[in-house]
Structures are given as structure tokens and as C-alpha cells.
N, CA, C and O of each residue as an XYZ file, in Angstrom:
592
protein
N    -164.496    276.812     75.584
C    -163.297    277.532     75.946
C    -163.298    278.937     75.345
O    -162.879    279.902     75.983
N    -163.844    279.043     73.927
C    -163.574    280.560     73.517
C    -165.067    280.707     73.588
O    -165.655    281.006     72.548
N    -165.651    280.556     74.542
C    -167.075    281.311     74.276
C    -167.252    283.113     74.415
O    -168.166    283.837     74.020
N    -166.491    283.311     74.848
C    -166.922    284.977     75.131
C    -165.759    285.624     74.132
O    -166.083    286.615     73.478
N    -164.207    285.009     73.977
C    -163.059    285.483     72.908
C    -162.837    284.192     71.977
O    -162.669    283.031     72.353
N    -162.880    284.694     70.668
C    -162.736    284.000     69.919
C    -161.753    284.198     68.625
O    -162.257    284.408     67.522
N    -160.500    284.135     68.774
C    -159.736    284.667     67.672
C    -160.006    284.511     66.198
O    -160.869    283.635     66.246
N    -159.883    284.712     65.247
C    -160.342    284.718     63.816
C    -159.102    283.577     63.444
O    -159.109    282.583     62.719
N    -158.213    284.106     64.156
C    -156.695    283.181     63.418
C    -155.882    283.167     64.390
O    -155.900    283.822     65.432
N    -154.845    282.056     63.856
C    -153.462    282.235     65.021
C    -152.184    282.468     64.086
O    -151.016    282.338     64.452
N    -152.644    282.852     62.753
C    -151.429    283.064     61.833
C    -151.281    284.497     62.627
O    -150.256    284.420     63.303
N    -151.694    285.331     62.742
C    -150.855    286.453     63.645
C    -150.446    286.540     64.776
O    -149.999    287.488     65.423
N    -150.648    285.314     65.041
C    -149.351    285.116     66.311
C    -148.108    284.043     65.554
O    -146.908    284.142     65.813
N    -148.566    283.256     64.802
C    -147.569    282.724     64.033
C    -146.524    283.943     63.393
O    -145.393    283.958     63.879
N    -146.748    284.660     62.646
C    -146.019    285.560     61.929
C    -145.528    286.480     63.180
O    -144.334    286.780     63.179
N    -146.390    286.983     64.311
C    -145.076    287.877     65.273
C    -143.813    286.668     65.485
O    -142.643    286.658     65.102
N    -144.600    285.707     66.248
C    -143.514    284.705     66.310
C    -142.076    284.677     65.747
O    -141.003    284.767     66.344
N    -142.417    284.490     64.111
C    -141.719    284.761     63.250
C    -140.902    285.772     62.927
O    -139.778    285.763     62.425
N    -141.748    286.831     63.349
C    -140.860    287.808     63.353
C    -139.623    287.824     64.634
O    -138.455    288.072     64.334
N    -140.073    287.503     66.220
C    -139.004    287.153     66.902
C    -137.816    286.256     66.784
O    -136.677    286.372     67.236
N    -138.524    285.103     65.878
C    -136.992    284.490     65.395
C    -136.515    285.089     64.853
O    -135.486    285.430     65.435
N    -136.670    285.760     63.436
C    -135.807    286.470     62.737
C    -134.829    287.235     63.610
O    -133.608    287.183     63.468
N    -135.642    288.141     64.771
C    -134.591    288.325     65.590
C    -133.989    287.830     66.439
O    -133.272    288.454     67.221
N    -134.090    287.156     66.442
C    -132.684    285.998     67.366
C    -131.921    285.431     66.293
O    -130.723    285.269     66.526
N    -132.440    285.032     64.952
C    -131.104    284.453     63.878
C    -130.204    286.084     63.470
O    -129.254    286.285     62.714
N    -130.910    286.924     64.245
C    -130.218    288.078     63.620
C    -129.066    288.957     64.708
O    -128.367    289.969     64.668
N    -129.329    288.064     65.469
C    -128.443    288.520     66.884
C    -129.427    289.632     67.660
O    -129.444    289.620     68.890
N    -129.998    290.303     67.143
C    -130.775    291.256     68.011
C    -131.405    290.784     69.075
O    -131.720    291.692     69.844
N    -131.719    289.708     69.434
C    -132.150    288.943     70.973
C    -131.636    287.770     70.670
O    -131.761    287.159     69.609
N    -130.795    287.326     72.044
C    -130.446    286.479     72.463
C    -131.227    285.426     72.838
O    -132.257    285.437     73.513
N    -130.143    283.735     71.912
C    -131.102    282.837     72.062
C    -130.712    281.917     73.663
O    -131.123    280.848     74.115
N    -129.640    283.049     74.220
C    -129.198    282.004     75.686
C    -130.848    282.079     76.533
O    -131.837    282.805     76.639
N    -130.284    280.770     77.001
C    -131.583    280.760     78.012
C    -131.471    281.800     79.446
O    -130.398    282.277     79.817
N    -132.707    282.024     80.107
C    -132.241    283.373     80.598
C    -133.092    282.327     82.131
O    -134.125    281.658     82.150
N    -132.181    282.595     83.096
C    -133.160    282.362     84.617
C    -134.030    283.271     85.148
O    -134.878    282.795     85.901
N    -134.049    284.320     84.982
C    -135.363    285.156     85.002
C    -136.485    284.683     83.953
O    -137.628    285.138     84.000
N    -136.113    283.828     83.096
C    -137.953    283.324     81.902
C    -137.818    281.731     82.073
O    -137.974    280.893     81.185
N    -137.414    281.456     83.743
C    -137.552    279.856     83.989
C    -136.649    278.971     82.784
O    -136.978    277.898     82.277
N    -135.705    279.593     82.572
C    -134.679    278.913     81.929
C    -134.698    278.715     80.501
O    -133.893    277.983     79.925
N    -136.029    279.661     79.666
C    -135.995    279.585     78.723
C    -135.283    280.868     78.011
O    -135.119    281.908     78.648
N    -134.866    280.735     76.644
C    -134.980    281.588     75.774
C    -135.540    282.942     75.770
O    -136.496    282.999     76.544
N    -135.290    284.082     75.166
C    -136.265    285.457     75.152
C    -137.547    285.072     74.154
O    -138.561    285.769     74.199
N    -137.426    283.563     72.961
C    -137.910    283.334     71.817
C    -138.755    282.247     72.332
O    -139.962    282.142     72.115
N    -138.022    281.435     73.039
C    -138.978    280.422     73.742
C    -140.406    281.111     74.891
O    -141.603    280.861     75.036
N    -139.699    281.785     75.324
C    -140.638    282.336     76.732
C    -141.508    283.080     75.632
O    -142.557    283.037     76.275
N    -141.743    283.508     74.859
C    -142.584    284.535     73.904
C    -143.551    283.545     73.354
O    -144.754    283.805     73.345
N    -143.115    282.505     72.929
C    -143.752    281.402     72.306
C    -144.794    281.065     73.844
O    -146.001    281.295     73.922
N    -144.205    280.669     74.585
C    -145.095    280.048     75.528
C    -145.891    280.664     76.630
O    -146.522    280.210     77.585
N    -145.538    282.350     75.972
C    -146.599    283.320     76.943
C    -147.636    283.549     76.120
O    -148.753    283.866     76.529
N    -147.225    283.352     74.503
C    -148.632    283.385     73.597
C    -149.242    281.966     73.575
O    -149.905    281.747     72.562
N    -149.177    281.098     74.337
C    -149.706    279.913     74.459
C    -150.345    279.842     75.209
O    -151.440    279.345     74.943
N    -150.031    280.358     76.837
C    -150.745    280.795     77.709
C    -151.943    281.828     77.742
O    -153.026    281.954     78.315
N    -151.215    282.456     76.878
C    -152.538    283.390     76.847
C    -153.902    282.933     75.547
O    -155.044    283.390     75.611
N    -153.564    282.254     74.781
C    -154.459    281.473     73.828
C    -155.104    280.272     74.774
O    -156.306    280.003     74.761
N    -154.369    279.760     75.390
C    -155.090    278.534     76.158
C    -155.538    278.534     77.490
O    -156.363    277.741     77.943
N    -155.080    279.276     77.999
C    -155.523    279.282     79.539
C    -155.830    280.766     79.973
O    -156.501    280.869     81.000
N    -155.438    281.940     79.344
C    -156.389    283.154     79.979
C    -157.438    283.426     78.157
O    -157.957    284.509     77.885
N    -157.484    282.547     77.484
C    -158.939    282.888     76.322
C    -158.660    284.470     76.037
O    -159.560    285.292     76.209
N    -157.616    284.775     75.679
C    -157.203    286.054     75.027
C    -156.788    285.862     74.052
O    -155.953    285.012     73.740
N    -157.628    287.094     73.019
C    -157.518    286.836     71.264
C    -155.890    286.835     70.772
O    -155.097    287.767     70.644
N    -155.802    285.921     70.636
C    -154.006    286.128     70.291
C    -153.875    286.858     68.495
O    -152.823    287.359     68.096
N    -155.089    286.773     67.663
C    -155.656    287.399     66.689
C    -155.307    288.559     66.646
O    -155.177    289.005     65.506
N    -155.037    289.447     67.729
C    -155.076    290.929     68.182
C    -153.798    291.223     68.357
O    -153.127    290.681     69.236
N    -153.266    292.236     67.425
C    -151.987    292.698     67.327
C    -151.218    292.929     68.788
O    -150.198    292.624     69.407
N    -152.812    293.915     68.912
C    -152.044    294.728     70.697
C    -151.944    293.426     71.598
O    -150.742    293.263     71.810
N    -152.684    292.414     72.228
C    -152.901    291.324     72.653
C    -150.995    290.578     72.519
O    -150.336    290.030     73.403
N    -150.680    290.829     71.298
C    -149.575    290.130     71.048
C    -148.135    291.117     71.515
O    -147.020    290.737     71.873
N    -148.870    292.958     71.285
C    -147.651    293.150     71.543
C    -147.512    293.278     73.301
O    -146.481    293.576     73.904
N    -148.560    293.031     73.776
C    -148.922    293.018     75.487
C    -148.317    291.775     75.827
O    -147.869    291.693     76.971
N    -148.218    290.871     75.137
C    -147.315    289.633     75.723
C    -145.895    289.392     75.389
O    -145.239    288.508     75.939
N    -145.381    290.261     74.393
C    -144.094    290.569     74.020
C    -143.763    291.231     74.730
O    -142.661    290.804     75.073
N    -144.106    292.579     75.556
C    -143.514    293.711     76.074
C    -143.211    292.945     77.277
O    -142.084    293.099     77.747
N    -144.583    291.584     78.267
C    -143.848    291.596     79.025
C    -142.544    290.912     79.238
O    -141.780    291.249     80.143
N    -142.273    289.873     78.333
C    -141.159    289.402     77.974
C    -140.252    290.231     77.998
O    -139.234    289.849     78.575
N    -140.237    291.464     77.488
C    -139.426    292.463     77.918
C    -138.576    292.453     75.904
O    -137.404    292.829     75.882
N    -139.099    292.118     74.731
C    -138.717    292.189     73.485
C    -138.896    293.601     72.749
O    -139.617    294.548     73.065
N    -138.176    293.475     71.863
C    -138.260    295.282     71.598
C    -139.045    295.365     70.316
O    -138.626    295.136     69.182
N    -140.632    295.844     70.801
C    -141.547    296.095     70.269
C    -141.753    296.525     68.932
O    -142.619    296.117     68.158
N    -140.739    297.526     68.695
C    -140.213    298.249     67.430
C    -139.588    297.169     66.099
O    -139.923    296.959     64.934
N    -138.479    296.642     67.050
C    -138.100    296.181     65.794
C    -138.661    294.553     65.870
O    -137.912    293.657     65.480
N    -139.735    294.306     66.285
C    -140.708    293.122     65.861
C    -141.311    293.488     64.923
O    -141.235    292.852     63.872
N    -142.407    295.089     65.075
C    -142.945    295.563     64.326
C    -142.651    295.469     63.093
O    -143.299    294.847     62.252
N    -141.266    296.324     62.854
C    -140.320    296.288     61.721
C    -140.462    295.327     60.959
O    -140.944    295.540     59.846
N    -140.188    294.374     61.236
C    -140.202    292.685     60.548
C    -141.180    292.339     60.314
O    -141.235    291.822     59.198
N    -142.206    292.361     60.921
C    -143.996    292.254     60.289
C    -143.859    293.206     59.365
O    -143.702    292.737     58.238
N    -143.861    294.467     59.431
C    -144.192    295.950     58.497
C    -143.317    295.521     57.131
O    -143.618    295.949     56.017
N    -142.142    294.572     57.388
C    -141.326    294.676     55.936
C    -142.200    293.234     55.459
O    -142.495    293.317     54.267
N    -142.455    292.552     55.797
C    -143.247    291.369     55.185
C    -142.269    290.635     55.212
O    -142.331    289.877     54.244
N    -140.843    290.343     56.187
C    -139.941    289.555     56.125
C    -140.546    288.411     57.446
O    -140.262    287.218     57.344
N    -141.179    288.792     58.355
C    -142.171    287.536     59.036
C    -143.558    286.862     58.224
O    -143.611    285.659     57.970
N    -144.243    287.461     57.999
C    -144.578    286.776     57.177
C    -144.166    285.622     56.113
O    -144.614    284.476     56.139
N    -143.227    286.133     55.164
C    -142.122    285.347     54.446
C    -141.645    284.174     55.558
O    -141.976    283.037     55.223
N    -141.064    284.263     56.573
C    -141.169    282.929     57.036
C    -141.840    282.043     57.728
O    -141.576    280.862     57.949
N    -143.141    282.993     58.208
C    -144.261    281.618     58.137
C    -144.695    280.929     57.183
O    -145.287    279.854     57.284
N    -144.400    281.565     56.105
C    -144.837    280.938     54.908
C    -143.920    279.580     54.506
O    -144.334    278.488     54.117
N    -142.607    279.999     54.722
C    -141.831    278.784     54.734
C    -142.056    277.698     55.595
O    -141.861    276.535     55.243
N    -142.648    278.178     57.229
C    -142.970    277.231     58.079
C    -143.747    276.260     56.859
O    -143.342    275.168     56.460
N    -144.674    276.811     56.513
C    -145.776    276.139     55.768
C    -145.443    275.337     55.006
O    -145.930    274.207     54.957
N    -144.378    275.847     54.124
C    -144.110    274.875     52.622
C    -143.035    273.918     53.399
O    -142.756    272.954     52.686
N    -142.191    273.900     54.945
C    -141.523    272.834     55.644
C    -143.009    271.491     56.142
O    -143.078    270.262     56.185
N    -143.969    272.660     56.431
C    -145.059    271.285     57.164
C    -145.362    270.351     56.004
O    -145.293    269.123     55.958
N    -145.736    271.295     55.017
C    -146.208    270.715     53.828
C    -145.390    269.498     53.196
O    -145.796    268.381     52.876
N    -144.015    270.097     53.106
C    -142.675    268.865     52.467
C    -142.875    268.038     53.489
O    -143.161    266.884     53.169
N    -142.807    268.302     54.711
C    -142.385    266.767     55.532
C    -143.697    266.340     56.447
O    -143.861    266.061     57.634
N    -144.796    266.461     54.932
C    -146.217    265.953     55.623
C    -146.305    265.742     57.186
O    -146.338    264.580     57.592
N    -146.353    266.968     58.247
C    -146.831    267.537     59.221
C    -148.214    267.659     59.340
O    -148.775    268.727     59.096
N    -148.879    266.553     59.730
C    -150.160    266.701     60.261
C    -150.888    267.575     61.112
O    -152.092    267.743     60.921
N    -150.279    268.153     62.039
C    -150.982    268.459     63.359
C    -149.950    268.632     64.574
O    -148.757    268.794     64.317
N    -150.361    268.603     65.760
C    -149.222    268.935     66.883
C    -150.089    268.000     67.741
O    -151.307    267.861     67.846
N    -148.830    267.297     68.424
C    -147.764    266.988     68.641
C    -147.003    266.422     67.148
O    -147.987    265.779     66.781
N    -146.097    266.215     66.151
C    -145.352    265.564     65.523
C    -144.151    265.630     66.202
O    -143.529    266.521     66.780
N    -143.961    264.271     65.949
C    -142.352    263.975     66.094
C    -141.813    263.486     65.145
O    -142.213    262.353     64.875
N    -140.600    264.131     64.147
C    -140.408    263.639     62.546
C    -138.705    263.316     62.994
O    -137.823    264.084     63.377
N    -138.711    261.774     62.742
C    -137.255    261.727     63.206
C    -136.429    260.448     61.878
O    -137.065    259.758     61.081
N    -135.701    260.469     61.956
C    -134.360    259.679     61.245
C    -134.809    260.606     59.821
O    -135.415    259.959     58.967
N    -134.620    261.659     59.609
C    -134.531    262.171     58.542
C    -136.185    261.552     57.686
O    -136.518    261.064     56.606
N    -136.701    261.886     58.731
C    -138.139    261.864     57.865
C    -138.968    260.327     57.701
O    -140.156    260.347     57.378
N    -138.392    259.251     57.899
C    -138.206    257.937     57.847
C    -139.067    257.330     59.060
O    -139.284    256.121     59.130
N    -139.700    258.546     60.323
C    -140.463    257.672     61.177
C    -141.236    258.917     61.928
O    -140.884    259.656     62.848
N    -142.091    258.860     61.371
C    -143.513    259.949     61.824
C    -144.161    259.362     63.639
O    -144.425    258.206     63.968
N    -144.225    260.220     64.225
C    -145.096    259.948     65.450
C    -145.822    261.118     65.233
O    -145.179    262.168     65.207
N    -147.410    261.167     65.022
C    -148.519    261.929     65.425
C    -149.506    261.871     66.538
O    -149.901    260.784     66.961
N    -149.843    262.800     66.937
C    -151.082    262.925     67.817
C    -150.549    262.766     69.296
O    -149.429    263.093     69.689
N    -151.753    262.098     70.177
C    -151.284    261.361     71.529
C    -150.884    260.258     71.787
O    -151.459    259.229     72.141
N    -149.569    260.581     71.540
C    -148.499    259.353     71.602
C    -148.423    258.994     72.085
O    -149.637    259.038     71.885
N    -148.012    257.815     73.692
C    -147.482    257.913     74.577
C    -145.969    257.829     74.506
O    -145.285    257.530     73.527
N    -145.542    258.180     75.849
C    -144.471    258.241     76.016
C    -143.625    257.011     76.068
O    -142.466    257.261     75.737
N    -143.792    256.031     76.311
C    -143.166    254.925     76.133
C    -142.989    254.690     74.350
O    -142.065    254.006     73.908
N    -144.055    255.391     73.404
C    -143.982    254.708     72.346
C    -142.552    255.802     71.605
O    -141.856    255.507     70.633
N    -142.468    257.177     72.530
C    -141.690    258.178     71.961
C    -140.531    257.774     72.528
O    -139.554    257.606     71.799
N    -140.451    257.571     73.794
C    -139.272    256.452     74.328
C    -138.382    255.592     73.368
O    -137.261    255.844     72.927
N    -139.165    254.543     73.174
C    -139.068    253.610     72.253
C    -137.908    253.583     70.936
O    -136.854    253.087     70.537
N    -139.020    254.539     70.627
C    -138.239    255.598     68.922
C    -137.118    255.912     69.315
O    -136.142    255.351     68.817
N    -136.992    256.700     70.118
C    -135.825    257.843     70.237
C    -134.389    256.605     70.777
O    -133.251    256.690     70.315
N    -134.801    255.606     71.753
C    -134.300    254.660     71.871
C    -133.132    254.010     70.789
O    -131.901    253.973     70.777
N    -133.935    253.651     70.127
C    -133.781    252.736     68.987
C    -132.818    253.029     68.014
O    -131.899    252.307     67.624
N    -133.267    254.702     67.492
C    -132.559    255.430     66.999
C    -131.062    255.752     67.630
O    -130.143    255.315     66.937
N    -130.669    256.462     68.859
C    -129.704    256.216     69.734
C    -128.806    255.368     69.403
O    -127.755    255.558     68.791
N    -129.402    254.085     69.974
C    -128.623    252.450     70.017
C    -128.233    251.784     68.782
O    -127.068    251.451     68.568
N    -129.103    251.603     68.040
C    -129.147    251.285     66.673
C    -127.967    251.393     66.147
O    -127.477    252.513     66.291
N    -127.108    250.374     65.396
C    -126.018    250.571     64.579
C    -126.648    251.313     63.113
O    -127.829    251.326     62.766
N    -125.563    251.868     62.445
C    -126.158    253.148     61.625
C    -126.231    251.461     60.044
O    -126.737    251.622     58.933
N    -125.836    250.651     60.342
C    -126.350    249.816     59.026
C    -127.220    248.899     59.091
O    -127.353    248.105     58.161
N    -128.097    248.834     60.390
C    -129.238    248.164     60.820
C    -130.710    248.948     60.111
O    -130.804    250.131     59.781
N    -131.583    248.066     60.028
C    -132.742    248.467     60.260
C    -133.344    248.883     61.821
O    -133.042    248.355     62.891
N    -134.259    249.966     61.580
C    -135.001    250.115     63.270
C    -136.286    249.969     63.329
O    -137.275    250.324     62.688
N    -135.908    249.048     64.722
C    -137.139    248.097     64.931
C    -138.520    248.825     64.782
O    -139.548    248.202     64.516
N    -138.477    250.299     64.987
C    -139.450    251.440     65.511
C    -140.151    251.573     64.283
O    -141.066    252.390     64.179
């Protein structure tokens, strides 16, 4: 898959990332979902155009410009993403991503971490078994044990 592009890392797409939440917890982009980005988010659709472009067009997501070429078309304001990388306040919260994976032993992706930490689903789950869980949890009287 990366034979001809090969990114060094995806922490710099993690940390722009980061930096776009910051702006959405900061009001500067809106977290309504928008019908022009298929019903997502300005934060969601950013996330999943740098996904696209890491997984299915093999573009270095490693590459600043690369990242700010998939932000712009989202239509996010380039500047003050920058900003938030340049102050080291994105960074700062990937780092927290980290010390959250780390506390609530996060293996890998897919996780599903549910009843307050109490029932881990990793890897390729199926769906009946995520069914199941989420089920259980739901229905479940809150002084029962779950079956899951």
C-alpha cells in the first residue's frame, strides 16, 4: 500500500487533528453537523478526509502541506489551526490523548471501552458480539451483573 509514499508518522496528523478540536471546544468551528460534509461535523469530516487520504489515495499525511490541503478543502481556517500547532497547545493534547489510551489500556483500533472501563472489546469484533454488549448494558438493571 505505501510502496511509492510512505509517511514517517501519523502523530502530525494526530496533533493537526488536535489542533481542530481545540477549535471546536473553542467555538471557533462549529461542532453542528453540516449537509454539505454528508452530515458530518467540520471536525468529523477533517478526521475522515485525513483518513482517506492516508488509506485510499497513499498520501503522506506526515506532510504538513498534505494536511493543510485536506483542511482547506474542508473549508477550516488554516491560520488559526496553524496557531494551535505553533503555540504547542495541539500537541499538549495529543499528548493527553496518549496518557487517556495509556490509563484506560487502549490497545489498538477498533476499541470499544464501555460500562466505565469494566468491558473492553478489541480488534475485529463482530457485530453481533458489539450488539450483544451494548445490549446488555441498555437492558440490564443497574444492580445486576452483565452477562457480557
Amino acid at each position: 500500500m505505501w510502496d511509492d509514499v510512505a509517511p514517517t508518522t501519523s502523530a502530525t496528523a494526530h496533533e493537526t487533528l488536535c489542533a481542530v478540536r481545540l477549535l471546536q471546544d473553542e467555538g471557533v468551528i462549529s461542532a453542528d453537523a453540516r449537509e454539505d460534509l454528508a452530515g458530518r461535523s467540520p471536525l468529523e469530516e477533517a478526521i475522515w478526509r485525513v483518513r482517506t487520504a492516508f488509506f485510499q489515495q497513499a498520501r503522506d499525511i506526515s506532510d504538513r502541506s498534505v494536511l493543510r490541503d485536506v483542511l482547506g478543502e474542508v473549508g477550516l481556517p488554516l491560520a488559526a489551526v496553524e496557531a494551535k500547532v505553533k503555540s504547542g497547545e495541539a500537541m499538549a493534547e495529543a499528548c493527553r490523548d496518549i496518557e487517556l489510551r495509556d490509563q484506560h489500556g487502549i490497545e489498538g483500533s477498533p476499541t470499544y471501552y464501555l460500562n466505565q472501563g469494566r468491558q473492553k472489546l478489541y480488534g475485529n469484533v463482530g457485530y453481533r458480539v458489539v450488539s450483544a454488549n451494548l445490549r446488555e448494558l441498555i437492558e440490564q438493571p443497574g444492580h445486576q451483573a452483565s452477562w457480557c
